[in-house]
C-alpha positions as a Markdown table, in Angstrom:
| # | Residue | x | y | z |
|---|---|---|---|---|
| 1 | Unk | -180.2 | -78.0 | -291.8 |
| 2 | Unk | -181.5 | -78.4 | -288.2 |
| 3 | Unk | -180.3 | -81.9 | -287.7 |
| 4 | Unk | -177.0 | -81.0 | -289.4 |
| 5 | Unk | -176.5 | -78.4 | -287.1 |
| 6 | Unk | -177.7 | -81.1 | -284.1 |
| 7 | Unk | -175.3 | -83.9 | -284.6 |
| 8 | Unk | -172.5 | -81.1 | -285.3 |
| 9 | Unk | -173.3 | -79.9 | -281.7 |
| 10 | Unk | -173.2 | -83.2 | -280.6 |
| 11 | Unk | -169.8 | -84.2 | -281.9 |
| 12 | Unk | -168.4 | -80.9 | -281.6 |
| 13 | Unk | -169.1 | -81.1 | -278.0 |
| 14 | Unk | -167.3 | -84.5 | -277.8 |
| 15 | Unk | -163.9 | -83.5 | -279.0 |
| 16 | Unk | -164.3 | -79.7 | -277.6 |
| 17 | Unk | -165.0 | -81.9 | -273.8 |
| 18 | Unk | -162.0 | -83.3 | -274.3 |
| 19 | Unk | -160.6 | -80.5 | -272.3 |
| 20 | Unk | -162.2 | -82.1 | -269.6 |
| 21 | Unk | -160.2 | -85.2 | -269.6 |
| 22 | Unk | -157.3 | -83.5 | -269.8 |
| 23 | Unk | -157.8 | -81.5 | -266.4 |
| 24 | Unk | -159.5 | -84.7 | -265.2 |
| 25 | Unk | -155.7 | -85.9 | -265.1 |
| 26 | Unk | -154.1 | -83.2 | -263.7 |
| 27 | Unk | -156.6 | -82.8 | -260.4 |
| 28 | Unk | -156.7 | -86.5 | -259.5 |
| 29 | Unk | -152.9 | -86.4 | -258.8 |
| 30 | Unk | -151.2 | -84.9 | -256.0 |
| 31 | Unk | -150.5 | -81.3 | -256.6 |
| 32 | Unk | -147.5 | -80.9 | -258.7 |
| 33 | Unk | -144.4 | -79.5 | -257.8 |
| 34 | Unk | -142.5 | -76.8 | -259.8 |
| 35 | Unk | -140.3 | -78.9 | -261.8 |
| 36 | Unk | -143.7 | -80.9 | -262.9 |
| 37 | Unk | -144.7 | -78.0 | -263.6 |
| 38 | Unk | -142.0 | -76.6 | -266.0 |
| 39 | Unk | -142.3 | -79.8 | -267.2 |
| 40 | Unk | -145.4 | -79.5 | -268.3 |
| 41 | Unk | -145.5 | -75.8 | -269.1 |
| 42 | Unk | -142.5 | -76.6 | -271.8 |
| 43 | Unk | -144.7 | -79.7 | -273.0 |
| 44 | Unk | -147.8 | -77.5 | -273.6 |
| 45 | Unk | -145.6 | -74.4 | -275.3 |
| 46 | Unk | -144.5 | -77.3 | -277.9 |
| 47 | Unk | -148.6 | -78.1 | -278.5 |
| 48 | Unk | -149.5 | -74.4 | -279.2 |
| 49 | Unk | -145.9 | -73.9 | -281.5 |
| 50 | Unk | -147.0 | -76.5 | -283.2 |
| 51 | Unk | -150.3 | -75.8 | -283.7 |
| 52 | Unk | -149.5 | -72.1 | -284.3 |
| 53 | Unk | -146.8 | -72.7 | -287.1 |
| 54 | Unk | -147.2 | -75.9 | -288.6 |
| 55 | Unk | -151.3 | -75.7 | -288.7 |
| 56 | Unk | -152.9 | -72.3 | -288.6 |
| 57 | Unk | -149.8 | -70.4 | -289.8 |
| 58 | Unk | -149.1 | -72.7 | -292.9 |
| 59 | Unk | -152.4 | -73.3 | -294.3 |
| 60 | Unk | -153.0 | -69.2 | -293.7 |
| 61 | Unk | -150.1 | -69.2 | -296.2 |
| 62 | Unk | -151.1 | -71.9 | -298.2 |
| 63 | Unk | -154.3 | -70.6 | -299.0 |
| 64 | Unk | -154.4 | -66.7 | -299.3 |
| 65 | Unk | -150.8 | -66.5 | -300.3 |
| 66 | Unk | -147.4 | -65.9 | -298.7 |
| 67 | Unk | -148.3 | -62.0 | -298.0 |
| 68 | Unk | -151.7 | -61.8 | -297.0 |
| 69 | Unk | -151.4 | -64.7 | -294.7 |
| 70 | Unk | -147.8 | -63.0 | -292.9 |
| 71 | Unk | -149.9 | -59.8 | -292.6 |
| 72 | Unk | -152.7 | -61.9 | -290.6 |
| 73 | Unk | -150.2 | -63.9 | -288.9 |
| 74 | Unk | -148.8 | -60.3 | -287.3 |
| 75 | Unk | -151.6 | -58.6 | -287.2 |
| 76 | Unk | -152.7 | -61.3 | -284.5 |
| 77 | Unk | -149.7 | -61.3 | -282.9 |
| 78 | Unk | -149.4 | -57.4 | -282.2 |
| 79 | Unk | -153.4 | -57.4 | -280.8 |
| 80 | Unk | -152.2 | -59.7 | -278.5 |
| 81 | Unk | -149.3 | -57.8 | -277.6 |
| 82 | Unk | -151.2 | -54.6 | -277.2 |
| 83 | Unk | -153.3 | -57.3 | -274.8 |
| 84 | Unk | -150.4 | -58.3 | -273.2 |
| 85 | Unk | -149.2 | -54.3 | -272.6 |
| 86 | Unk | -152.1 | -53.2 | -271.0 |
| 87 | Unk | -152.8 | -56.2 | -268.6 |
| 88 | Unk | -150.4 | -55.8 | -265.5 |
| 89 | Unk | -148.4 | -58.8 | -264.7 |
| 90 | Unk | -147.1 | -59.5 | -261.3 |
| 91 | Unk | -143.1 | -60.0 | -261.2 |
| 92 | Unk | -141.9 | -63.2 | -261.1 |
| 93 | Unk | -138.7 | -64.4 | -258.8 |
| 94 | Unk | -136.6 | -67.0 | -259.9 |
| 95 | Unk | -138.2 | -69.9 | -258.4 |
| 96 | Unk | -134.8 | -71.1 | -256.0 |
| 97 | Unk | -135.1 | -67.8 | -254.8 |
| 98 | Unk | -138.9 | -67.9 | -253.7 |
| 99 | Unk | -137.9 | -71.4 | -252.4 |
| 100 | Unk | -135.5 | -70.2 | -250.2 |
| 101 | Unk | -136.4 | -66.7 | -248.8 |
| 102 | Unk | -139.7 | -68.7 | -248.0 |
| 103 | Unk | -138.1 | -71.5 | -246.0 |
| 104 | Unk | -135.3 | -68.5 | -244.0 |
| 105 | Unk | -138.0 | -65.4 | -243.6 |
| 106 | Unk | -140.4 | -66.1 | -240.5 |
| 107 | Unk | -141.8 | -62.4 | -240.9 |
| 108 | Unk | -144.0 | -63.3 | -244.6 |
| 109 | Unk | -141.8 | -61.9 | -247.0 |
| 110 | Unk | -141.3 | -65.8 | -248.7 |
| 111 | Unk | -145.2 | -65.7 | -248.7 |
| 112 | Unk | -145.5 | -63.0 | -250.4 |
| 113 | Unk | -143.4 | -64.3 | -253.2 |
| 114 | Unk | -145.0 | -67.5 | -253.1 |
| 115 | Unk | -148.3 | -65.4 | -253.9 |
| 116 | Unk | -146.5 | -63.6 | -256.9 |
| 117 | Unk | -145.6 | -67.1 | -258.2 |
| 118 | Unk | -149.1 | -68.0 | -258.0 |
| 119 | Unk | -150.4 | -64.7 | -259.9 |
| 120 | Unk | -148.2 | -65.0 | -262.4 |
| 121 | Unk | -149.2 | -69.3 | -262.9 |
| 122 | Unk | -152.6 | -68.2 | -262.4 |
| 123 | Unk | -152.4 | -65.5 | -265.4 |
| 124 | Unk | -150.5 | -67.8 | -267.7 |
| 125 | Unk | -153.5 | -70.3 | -267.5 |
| 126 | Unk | -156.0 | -67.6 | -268.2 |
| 127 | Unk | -154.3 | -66.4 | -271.3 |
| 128 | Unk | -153.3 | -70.5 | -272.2 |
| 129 | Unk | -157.0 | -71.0 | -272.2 |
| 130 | Unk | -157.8 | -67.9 | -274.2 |
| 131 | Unk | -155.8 | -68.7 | -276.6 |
| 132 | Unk | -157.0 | -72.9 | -276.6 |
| 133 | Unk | -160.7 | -71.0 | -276.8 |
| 134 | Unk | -159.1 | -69.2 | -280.4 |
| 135 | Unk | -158.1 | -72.5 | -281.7 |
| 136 | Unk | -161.0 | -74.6 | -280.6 |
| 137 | Unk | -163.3 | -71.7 | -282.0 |
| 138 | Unk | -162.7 | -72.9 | -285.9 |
| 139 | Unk | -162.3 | -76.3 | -285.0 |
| 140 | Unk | -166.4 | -76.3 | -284.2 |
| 141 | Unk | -166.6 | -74.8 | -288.0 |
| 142 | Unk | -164.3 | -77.6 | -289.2 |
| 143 | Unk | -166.5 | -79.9 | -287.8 |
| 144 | Unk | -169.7 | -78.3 | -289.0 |
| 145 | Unk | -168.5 | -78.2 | -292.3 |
| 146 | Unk | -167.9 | -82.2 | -291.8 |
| 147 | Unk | -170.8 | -83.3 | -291.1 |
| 148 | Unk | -172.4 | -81.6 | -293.8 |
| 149 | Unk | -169.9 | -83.4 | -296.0 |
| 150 | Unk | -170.7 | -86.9 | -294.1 |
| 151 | Unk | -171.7 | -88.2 | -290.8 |
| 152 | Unk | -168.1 | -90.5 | -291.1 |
| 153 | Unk | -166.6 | -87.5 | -291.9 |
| 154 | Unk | -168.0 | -85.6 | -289.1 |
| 155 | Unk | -167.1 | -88.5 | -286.7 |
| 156 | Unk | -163.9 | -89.1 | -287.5 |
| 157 | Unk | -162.7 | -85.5 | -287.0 |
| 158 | Unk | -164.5 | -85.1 | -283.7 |
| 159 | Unk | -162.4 | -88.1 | -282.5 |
| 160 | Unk | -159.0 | -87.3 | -284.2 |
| 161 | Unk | -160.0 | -83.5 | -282.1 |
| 162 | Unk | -161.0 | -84.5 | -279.1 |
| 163 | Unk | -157.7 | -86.7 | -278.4 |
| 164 | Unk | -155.2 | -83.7 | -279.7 |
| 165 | Unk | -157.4 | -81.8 | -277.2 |
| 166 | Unk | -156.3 | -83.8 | -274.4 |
| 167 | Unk | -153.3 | -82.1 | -273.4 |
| 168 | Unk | -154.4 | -78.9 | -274.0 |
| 169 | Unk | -156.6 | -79.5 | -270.9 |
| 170 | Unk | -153.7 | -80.3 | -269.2 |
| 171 | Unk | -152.1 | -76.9 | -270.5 |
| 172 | Unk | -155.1 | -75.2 | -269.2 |
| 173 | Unk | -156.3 | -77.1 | -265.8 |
| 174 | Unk | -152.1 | -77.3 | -264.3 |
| 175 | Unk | -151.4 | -74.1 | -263.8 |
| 176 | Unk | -154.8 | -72.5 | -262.7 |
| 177 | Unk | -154.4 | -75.8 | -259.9 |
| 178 | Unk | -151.2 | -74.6 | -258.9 |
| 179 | Unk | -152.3 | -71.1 | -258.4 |
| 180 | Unk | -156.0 | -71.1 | -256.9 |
| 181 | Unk | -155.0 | -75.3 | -255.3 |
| 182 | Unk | -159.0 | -75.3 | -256.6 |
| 183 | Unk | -159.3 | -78.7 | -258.1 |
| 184 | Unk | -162.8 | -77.3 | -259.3 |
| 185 | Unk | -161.6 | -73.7 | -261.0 |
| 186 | Unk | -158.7 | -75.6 | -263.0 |
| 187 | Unk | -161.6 | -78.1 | -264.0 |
| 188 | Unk | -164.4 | -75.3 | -264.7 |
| 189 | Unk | -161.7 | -73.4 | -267.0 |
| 190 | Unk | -160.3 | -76.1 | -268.7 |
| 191 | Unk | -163.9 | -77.3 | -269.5 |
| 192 | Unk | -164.6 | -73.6 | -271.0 |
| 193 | Unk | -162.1 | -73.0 | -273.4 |
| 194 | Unk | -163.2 | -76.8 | -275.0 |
| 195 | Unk | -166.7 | -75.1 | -274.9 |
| 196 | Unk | -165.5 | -73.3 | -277.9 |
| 197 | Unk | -166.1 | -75.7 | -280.7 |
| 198 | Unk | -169.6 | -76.1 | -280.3 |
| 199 | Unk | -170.1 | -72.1 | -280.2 |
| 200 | Unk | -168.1 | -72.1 | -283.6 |
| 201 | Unk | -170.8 | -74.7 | -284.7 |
| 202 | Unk | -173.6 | -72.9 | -284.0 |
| 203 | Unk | -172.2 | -69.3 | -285.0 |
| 204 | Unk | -171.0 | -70.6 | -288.4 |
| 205 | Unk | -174.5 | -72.4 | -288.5 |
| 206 | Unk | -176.6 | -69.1 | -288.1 |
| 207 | Unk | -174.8 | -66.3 | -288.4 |
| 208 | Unk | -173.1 | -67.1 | -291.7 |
| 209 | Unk | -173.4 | -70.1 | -293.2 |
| 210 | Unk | -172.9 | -69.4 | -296.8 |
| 211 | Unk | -171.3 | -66.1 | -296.6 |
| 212 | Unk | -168.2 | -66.8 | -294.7 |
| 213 | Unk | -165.6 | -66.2 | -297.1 |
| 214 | Unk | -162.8 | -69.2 | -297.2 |
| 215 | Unk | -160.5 | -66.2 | -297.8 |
| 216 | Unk | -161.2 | -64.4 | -294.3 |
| 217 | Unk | -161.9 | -68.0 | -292.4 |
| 218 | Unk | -158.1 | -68.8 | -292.9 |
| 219 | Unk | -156.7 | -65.0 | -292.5 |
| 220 | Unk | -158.7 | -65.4 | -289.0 |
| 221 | Unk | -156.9 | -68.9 | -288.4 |
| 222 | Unk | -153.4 | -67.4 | -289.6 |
| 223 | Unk | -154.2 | -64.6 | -286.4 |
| 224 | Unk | -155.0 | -67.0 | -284.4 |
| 225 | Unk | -151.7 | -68.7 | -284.9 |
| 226 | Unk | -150.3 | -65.3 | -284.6 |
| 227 | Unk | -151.8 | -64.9 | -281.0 |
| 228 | Unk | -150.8 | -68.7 | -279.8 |
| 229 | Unk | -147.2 | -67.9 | -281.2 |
| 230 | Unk | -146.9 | -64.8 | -279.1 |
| 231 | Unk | -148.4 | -65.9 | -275.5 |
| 232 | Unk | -146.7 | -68.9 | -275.6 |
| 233 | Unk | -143.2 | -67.6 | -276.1 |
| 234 | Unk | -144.0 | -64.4 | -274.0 |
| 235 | Unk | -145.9 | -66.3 | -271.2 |
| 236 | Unk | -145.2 | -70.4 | -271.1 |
| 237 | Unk | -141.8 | -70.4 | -272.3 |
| 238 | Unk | -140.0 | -68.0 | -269.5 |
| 239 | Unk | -142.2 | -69.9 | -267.1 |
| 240 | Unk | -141.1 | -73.0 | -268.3 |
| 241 | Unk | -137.5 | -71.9 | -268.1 |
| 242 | Unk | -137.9 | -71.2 | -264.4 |
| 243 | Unk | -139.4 | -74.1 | -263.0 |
| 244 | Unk | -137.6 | -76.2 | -265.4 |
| 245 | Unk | -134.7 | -75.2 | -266.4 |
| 246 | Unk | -133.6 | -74.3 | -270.0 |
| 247 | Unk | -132.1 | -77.5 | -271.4 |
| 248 | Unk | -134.7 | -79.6 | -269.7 |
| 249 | Unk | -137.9 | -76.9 | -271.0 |
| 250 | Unk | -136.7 | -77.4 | -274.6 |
| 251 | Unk | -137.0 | -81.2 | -274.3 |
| 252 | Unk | -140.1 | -80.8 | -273.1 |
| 253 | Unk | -141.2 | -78.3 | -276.5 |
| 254 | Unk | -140.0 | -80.5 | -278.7 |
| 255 | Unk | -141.9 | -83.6 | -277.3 |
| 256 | Unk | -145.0 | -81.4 | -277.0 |
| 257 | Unk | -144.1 | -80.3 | -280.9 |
| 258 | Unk | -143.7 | -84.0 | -281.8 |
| 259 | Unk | -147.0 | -84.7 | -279.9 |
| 260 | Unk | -149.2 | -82.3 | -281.5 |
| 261 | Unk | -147.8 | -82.2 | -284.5 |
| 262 | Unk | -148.7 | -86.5 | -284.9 |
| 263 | Unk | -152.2 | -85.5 | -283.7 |
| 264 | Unk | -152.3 | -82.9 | -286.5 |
| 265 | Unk | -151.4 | -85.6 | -288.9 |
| 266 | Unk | -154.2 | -88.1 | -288.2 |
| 267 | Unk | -156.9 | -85.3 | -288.0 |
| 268 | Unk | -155.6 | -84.3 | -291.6 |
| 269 | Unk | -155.8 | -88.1 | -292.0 |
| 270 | Unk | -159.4 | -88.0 | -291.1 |
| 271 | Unk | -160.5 | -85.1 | -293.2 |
| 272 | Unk | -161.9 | -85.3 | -296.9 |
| 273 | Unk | -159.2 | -84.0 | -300.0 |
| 274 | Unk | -161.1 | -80.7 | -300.2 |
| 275 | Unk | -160.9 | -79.9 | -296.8 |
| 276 | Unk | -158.4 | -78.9 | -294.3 |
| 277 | Unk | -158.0 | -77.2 | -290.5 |
């Protein structure tokens, strides 16, 4: 069991890095400006829809029925609002209006909404990665349970993982660079929330390895999916409509939906009959 948990460490480490690249890309360019940045804010809200509804949501349903999986669905998505309630959210300006007061006000005032703007970036990253952490969590268990089942098996989903986990070091790393212009913090948190996988490893590994019911494995994913669902329509979407503009933010969903939703289908590709994320 030892090795088994080794070489699950091992790979779960290479798709959870993955992150890594991700922000790898964002802090080698120049810093983005806002429309890149709705851009990309719409682009990530499409992953984590994706992932939310058409992953952890359906198989919640598919596999502990249509009532208990809505009820941990919810239940996910109202702890995360109660979350969301009782952390204090700086107000954000419409971003032509930061633009300009900045350039006109000589006395700070455009500053100081510039900083609010940054607050606000800086919180949507933390709660992106939080809920990136939530999803990369099982995905270590996933690829525990593969590499029992086979080292191919094991291998395979580590790689068909650590390229859908790409971009969601983009979604993490982009806006914490914007806010903090620290090309290390939006590497050191994107790199943390792909830390995940291998800490679902080792607590499915040791803490319960053959008592975790499959039952409560996929209510926890359909909360999980409940959680992704609300932060990215409560937190990425309005920011994405801001920088972006609406028309141009939904564009930018539905490629990231596309995107993640073809990753979804080679890592289900890659996984044995008896087995699913």
């Amino acid at each position: 069991m030892d090795s088994q948990v080794m070489v699950a460490l091992v790979l779960s480490l290479v798709g959870g890095l993955s992150t890594s690249i991700g922000a790898f890309f964002v802090i080698i360019n120049p810093a983005p400006n806002l429309k890149m940045l709705g851009l990309l804010q719409g682009f990530a809200a499409g992953l984590m829809l994706s992932i939310s509804f058409f992953d952890l949501a359906h198989n919640a349903l598919n596999s502990i029925g249509f009532l208990k999986g809505n009820l941990w669905f919810f239940a996910g998505v109202i702890v995360f609002a109660l979350i969301a309630h009782f952390i204090p959210e700086p107000t954000l300006a419409p971003t032509s209006t930061v633009v300009k007061r900045k350039q006109k006000d000589d006395d700070g005032a455009g500053k100081d909404l510039m900083k609010k703007h940054r607050r606000q970036v800086l919180f949507s990253g933390i709660i992106t990665a939080i809920g990136i952490s939530l999803h990369n969590f099982p995905e270590g268990m996933a690829v525990f349970l593969g590499s029992i089942k086979g080292l191919r098996v094991g291998v395979n989903l580590a790689f068909a993982i650590a390229l859908h986990n790409i971009p969601e070091g983009v979604a993490v790393a982009l806006p914490v660079y914007f806010a903090t212009e620290s090309k290390w913090q939006a590497f050191k948190l994107a790199t943390l929330s792909g830390l995940a996988e291998p800490l679902g490893v080792i607590i499915v590994a040791y803490l319960f390895p053959s008592s975790l019911s499959p039952q409560i494995l996929e209510g926890l994913l359909g909360s999980v999916g409940g959680v992704m669902a609300f932060l990215t329509l409560h937190e990425m979407l309005p920011l994405a409509f801001d920088y972006a503009g609406p028309k141009q933010a939904v564009k930018a969903v539905f490629i990231g939906m596309a995107f993640m939703s073809a990753s979804l289908y080679f890592l289900e590709m890659s996984l044995p009959e008896e087995m699913s994320l």
